[in-house]
KEKOL-302692 format. One record per residue: residue in three letters; x, y, z of N, C-alpha, C in turn. Coordinates in steps of 0.05 Angstrom, whole numbers, padded with zeros to 5 digits, always signed. Atoms other than C-alpha are relative to their C-alpha. Layout:
N
ALAXYZXYZXYZ
...
END
This chain:
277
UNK+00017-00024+00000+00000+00000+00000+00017+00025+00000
UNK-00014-00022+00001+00050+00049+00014+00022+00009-00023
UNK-00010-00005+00024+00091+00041-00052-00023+00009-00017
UNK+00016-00012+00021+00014+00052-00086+00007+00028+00011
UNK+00005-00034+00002+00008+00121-00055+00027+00020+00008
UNK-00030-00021+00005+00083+00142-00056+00001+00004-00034
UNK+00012-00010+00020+00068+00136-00131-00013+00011-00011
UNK+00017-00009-00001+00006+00163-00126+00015+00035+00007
UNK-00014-00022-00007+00040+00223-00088+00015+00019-00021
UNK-00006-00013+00022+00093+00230-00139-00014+00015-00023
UNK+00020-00010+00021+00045+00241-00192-00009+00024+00007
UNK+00008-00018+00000+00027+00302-00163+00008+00023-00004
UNK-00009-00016+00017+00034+00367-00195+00014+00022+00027
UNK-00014-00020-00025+00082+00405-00146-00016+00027+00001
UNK+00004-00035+00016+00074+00470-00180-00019+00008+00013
UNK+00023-00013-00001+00004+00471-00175-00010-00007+00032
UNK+00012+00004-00036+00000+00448-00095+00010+00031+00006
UNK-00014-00035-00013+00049+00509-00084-00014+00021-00002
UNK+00023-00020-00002+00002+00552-00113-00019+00006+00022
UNK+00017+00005-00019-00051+00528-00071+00016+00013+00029
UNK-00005-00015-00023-00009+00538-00007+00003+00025+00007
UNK+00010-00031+00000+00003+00609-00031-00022+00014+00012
UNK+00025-00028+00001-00062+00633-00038-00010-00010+00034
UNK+00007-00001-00028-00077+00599+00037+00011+00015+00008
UNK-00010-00006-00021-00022+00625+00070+00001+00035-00009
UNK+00016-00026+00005-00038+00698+00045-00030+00004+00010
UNK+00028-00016-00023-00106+00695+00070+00003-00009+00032
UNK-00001-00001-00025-00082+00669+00130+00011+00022+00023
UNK-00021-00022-00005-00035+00719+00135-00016+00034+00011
UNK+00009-00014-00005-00090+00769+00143-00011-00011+00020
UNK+00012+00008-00035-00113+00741+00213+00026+00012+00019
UNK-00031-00014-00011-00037+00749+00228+00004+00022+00013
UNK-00005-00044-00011-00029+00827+00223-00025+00004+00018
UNK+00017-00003-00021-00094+00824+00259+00005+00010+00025
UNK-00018+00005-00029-00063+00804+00314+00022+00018+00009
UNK-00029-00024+00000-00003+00842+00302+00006+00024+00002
UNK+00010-00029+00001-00040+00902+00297-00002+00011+00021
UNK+00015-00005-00029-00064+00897+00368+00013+00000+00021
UNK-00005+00011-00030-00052+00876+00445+00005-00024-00013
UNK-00008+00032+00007-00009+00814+00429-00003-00011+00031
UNK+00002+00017-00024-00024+00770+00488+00014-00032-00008
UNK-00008+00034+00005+00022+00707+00489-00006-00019+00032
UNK-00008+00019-00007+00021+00640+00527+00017-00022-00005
UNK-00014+00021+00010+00060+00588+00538-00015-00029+00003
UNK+00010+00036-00008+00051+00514+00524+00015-00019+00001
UNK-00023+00015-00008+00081+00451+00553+00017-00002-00004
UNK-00029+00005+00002+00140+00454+00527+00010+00028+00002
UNK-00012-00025+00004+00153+00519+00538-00005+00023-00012
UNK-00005-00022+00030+00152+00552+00468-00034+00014+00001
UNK+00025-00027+00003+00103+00621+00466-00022-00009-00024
UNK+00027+00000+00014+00039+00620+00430-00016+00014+00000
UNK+00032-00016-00001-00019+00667+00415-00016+00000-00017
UNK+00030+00002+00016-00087+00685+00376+00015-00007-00023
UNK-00004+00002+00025-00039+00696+00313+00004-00031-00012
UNK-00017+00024+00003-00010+00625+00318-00032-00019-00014
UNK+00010+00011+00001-00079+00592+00328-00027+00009-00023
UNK+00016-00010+00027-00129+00637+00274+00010-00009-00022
UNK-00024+00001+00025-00075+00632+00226-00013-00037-00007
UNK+00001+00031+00004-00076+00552+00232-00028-00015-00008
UNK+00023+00016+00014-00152+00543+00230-00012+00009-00025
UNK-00001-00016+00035-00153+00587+00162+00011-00025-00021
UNK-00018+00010+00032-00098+00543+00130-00019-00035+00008
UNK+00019+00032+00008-00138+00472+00156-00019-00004-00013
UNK+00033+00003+00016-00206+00488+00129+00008+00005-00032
UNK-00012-00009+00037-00170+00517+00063+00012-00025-00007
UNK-00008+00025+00016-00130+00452+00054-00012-00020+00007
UNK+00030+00015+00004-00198+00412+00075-00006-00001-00023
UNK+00011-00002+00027-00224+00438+00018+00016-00005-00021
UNK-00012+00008+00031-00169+00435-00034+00016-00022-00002
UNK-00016+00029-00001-00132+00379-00018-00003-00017+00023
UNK+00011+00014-00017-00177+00338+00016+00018-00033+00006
UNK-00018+00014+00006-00131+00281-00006+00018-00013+00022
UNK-00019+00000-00010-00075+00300+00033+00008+00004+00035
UNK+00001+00004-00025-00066+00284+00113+00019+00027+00007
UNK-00013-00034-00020-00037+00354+00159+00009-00002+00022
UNK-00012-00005-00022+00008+00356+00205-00006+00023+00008
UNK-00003-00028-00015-00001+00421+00241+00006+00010+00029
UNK-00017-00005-00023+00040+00457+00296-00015-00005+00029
UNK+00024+00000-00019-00023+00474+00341-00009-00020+00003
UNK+00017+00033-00010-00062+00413+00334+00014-00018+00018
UNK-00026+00008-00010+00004+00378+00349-00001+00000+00033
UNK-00002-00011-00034+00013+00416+00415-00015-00012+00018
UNK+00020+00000-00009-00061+00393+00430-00003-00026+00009
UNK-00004+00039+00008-00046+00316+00419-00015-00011-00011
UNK+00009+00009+00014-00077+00315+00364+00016-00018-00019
UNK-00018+00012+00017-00058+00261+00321-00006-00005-00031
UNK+00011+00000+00023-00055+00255+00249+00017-00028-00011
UNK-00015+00023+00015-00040+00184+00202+00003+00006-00016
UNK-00021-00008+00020+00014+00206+00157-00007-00028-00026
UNK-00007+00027+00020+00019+00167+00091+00024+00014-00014
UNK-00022-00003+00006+00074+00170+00040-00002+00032-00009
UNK-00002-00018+00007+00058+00241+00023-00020+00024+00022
UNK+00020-00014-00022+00032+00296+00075+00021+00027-00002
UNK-00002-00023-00006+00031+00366+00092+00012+00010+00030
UNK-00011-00003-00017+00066+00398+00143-00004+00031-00002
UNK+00004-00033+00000+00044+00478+00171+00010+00002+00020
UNK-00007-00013-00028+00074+00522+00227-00013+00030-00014
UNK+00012-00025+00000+00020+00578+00229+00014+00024-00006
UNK-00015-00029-00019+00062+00632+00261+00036-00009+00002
UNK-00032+00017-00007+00141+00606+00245+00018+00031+00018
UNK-00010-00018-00016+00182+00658+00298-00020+00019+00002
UNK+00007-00021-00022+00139+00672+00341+00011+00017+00023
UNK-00032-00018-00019+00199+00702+00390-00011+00031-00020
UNK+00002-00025+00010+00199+00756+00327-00021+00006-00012
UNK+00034-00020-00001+00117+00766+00325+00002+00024+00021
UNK+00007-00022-00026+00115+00793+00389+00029+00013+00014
UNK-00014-00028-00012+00174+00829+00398+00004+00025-00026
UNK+00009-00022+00027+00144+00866+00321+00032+00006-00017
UNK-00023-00012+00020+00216+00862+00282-00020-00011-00032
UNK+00002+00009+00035+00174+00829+00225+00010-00027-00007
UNK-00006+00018+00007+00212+00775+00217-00005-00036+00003
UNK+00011+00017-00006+00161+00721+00222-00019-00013-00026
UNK+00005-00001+00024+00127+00680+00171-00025-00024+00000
UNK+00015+00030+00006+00072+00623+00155+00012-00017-00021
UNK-00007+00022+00017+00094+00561+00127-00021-00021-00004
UNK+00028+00022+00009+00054+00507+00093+00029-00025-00023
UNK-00011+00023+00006+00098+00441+00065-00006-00024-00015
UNK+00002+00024+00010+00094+00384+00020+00020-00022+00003
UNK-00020+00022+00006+00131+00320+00036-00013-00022-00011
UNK+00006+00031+00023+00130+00256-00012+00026-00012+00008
UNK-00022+00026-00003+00172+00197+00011+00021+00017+00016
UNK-00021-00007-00006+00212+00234+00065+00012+00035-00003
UNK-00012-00021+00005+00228+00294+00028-00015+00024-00017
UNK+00019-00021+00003+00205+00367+00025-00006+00009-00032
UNK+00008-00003+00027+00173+00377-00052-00012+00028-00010
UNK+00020-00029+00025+00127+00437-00061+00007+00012+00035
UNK+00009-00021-00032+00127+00493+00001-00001+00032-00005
UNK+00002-00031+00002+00115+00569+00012+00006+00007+00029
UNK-00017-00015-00017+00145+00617+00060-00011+00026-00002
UNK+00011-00028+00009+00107+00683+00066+00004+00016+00033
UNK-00005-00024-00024+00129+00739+00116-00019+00030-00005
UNK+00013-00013+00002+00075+00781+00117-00006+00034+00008
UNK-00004-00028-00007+00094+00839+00156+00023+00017-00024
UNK-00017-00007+00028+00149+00843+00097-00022+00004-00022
UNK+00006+00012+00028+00100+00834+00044+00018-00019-00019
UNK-00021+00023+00005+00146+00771+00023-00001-00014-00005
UNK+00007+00028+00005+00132+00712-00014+00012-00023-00012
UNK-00014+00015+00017+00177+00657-00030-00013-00023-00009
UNK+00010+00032+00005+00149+00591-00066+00017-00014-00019
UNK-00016+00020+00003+00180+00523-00082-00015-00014-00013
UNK+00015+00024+00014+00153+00470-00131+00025-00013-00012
UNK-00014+00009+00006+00194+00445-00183+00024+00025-00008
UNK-00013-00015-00002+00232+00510-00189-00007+00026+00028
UNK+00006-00015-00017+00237+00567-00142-00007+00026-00015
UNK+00002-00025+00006+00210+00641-00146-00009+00011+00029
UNK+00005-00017-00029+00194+00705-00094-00022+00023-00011
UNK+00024-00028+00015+00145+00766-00109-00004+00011+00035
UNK+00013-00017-00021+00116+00820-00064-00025-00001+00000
UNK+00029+00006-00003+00054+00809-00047-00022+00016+00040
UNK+00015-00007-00031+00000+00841+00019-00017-00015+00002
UNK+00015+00024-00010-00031+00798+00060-00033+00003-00013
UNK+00023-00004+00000-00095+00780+00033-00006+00009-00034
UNK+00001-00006+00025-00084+00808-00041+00003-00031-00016
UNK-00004+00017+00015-00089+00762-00105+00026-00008-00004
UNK-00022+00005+00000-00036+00724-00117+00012+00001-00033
UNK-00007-00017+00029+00007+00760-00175+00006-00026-00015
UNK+00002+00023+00012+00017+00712-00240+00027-00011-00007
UNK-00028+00009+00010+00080+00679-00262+00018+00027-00009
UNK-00022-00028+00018+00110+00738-00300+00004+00023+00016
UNK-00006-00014-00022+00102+00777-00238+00016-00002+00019
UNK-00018+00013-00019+00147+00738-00204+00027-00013-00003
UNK-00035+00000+00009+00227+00733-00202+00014-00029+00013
UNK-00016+00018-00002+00256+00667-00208+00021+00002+00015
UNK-00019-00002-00021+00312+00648-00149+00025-00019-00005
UNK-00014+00031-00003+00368+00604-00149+00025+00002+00017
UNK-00028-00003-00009+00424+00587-00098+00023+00000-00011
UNK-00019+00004+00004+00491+00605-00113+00025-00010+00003
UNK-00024+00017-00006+00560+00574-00116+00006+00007+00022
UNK-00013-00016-00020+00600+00582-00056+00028+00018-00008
UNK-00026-00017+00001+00648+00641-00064+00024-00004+00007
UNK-00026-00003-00009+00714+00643-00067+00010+00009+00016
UNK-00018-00013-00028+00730+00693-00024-00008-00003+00026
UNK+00014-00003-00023+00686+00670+00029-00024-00001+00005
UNK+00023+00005-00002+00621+00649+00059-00019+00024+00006
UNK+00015-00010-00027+00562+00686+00086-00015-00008+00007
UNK+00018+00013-00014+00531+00654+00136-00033+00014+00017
UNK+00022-00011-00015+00462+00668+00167-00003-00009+00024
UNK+00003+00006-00027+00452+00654+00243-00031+00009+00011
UNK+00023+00002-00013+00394+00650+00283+00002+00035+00023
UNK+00007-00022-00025+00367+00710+00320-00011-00004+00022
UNK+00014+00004-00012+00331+00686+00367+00015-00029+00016
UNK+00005+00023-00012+00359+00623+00382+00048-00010-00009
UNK-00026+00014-00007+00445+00625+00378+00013-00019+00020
UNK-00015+00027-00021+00488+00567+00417+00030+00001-00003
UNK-00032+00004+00001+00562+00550+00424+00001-00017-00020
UNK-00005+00025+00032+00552+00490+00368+00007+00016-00011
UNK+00000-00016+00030+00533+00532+00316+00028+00020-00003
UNK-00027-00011-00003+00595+00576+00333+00023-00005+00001
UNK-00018+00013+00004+00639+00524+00333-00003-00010-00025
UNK+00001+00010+00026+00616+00493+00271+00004+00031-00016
UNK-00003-00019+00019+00617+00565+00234+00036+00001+00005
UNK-00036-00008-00003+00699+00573+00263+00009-00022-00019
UNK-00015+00022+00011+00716+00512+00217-00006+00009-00028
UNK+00007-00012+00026+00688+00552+00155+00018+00030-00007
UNK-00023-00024+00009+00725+00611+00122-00027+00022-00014
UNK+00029-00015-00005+00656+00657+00133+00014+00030+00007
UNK-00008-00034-00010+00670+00730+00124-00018+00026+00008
UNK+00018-00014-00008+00604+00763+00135-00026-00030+00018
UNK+00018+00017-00007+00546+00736+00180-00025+00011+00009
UNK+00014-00012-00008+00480+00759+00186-00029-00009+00016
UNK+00016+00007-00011+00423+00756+00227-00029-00002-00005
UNK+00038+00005+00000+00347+00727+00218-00014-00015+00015
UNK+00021+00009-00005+00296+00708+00235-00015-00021-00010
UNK+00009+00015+00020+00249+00651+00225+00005-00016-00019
UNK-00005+00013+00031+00251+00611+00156+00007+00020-00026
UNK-00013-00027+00020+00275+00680+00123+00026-00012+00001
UNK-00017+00004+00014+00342+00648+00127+00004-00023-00020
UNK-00006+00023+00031+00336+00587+00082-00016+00014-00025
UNK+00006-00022+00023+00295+00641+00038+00019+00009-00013
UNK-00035-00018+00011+00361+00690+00039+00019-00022-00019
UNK-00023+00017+00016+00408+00623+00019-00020+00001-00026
UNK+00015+00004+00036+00353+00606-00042-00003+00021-00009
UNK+00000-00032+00016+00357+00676-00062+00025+00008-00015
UNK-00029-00006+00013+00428+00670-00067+00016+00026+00010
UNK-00012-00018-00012+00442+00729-00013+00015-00021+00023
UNK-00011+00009-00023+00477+00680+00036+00008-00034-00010
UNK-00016+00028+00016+00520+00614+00026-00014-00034+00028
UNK+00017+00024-00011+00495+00575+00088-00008+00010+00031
UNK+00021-00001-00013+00447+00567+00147+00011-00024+00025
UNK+00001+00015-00016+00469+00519+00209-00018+00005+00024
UNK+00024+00009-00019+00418+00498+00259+00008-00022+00016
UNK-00012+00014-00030+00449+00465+00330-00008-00008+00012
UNK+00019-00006-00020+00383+00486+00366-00020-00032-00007
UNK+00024+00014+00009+00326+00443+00371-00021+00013-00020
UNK+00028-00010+00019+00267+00451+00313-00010-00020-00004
UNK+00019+00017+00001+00208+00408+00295-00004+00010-00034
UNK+00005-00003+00028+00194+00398+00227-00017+00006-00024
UNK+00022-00017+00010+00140+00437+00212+00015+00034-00003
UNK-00017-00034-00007+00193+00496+00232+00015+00002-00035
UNK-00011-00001+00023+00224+00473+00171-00002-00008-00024
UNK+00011+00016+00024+00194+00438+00116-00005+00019-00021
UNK+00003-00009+00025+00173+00490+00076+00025+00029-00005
UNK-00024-00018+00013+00236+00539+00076+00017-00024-00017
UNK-00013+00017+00013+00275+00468+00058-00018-00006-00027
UNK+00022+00004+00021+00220+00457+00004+00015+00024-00018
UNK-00014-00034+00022+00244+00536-00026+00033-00005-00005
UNK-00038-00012+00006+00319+00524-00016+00001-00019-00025
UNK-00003+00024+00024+00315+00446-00052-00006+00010-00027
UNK+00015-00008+00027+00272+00484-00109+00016+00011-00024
UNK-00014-00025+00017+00325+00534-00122+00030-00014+00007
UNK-00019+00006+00014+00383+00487-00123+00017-00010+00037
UNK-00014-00016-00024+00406+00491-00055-00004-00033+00025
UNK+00010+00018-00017+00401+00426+00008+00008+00002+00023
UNK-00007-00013-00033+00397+00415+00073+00007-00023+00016
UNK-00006+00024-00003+00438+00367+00106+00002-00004+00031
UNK-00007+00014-00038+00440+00323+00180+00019+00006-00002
UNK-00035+00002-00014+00492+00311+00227+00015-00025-00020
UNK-00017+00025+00016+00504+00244+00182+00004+00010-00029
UNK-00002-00023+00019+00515+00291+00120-00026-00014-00022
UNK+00023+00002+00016+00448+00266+00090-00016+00021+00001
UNK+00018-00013-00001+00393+00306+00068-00024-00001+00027
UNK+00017+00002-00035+00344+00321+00128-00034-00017-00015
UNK+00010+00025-00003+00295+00275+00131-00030+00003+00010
UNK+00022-00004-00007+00218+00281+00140-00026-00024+00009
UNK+00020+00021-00011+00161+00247+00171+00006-00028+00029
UNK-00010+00023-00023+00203+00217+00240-00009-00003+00020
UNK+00016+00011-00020+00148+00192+00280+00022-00013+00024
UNK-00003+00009-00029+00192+00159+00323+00022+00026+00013
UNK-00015-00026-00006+00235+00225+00332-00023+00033+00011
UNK+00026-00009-00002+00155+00243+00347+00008+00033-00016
UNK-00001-00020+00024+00177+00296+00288+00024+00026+00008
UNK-00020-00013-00006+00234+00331+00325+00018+00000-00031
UNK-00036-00001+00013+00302+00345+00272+00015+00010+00027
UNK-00024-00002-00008+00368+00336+00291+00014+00027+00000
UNK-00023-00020+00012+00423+00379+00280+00003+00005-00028
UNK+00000+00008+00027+00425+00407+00208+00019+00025-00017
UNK-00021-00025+00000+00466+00448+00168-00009+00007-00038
UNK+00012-00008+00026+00431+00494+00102+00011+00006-00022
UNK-00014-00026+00013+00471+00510+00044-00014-00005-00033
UNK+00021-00007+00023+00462+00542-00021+00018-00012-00024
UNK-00016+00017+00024+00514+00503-00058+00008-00033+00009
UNK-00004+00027-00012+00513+00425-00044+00028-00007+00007
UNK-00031+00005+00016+00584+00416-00074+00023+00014+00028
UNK-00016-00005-00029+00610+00450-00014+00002+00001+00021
UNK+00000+00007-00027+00582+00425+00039+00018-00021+00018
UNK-00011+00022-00019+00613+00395+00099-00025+00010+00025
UNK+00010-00001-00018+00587+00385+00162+00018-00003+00027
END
């Protein structure tokens, strides 16, 4: 059964899922600023990590939207998740984080985003990345592109929108992106073993955006993330040329129920050919 609908899976038209997650995660995106507009009130939940209205509006926007259009396809989602809700994965499933850096919702730098994910057999295929306080939209199918877009507007048409692709790694030197929100001693040790001459700071899934854009050479991640954190920026980088590899220098790896969906250690870059780990 699971070789029929990993076939089945394949068969499916990337392109046109990506679309789809687009136009959700733009109307979700208007519950967002909502929120963002206002009295942010966060809580926390069991594990710690912050949460508020934006996280949980946002999320029941993009479920009922991919109810309807891809009724098909089983959903992981961050919130539900939290709730213990459970969902039965098959060889091809969706993966959302409403509200990806929430740390930088509510302290208003902007640099926060909705994600929405396609994995088939493991690995991330179609995804979108929209930072909505940017007006910012990156999408991933079988190639990558980005556009400006406001929350809630139509989604502009192909020719409106500027093709991406990661670049080689430079000669004279890397630049790395680092976590804002969430630096460690790893990651700082693993960057001293690279010959990294600029390094800048983001937020969110804006940095595997930056590498598929081809403003930044690579992305290491030390910290803990769950793989809803990541599925659809790795979805944008793969699109545009770019991978994202474990601690065992394999590509990262989707759907690890018994890892109850945690990732490892991983390390992002925008040129395969020169990765180490």
């Amino acid at each position: 059964m699971k070789n029929k609908e990993s076939n089945q899976a394949l068969a499916l038209d990337r392109d046109a899922i990506a679309e789809i997650f687009a136009e959700i995660a733009i109307e979700a995106a208007v519950a967002v600023m909502a929120v963002y507009a206002g009295d942010i009130k966060a809580r926390r939940k069991p594990d710690g990590s912050p949460v508020c209205d934006a996280d949980e509006a946002a999320e029941a926007i993009i479920l009922k939207r991919l109810a309807m259009r891809l009724p098909h396809l089983p959903v992981l989602a961050e919130e539900a998740a939290s709730r213990g809700e459970t969902t039965v994965l098959k060889a091809a499933f969706i993966l959302v984080d409403p509200v990806d850096g929430t740390r930088e919702f509510l302290s208003r730098n902007g640099e926060f985003t909705v994600n929405i994910g396609l994995i088939v057999d493991a690995a991330p295929v179609a995804g979108v990345v929209y930072a909505p306080a940017l007006e910012h939209l990156w999408i991933g199918g079988a190639a990558a592109s980005t556009c400006t877009i406001a929350p809630g507007a139509p989604l502009p048409p192909l020719e409106k929108r500027r093709r991406i692709h990661a670049r080689p790694a430079p000669e004279q030197g890397l630049t790395a992106l680092v976590s804002r929100s969430h630096a460690n001693p790893a990651t700082e040790a693993f960057l001293a073993k690279l010959p990294v001459i600029e390094r800048i700071e983001a937020g969110s899934s804006l940095k595997f955006c930056k590498v598929a854009e081809g403003l930044a050479d690579i992305y290491p991640r030390f910290g803990p993330t769950m793989e809803w954190d990541t599925a659809a920026g790795d979805a944008v980088l793969r699109a545009a040329g770019g991978l994202v590899f474990d601690a065992a220098g394999r590509p990262l790896r989707y759907g690890k129920t018994e890892a109850e969906f945690r990732n490892g250690p991983f390390v992002a870059w925008g040129d395969p050919k020169a990765a180490i780990f």
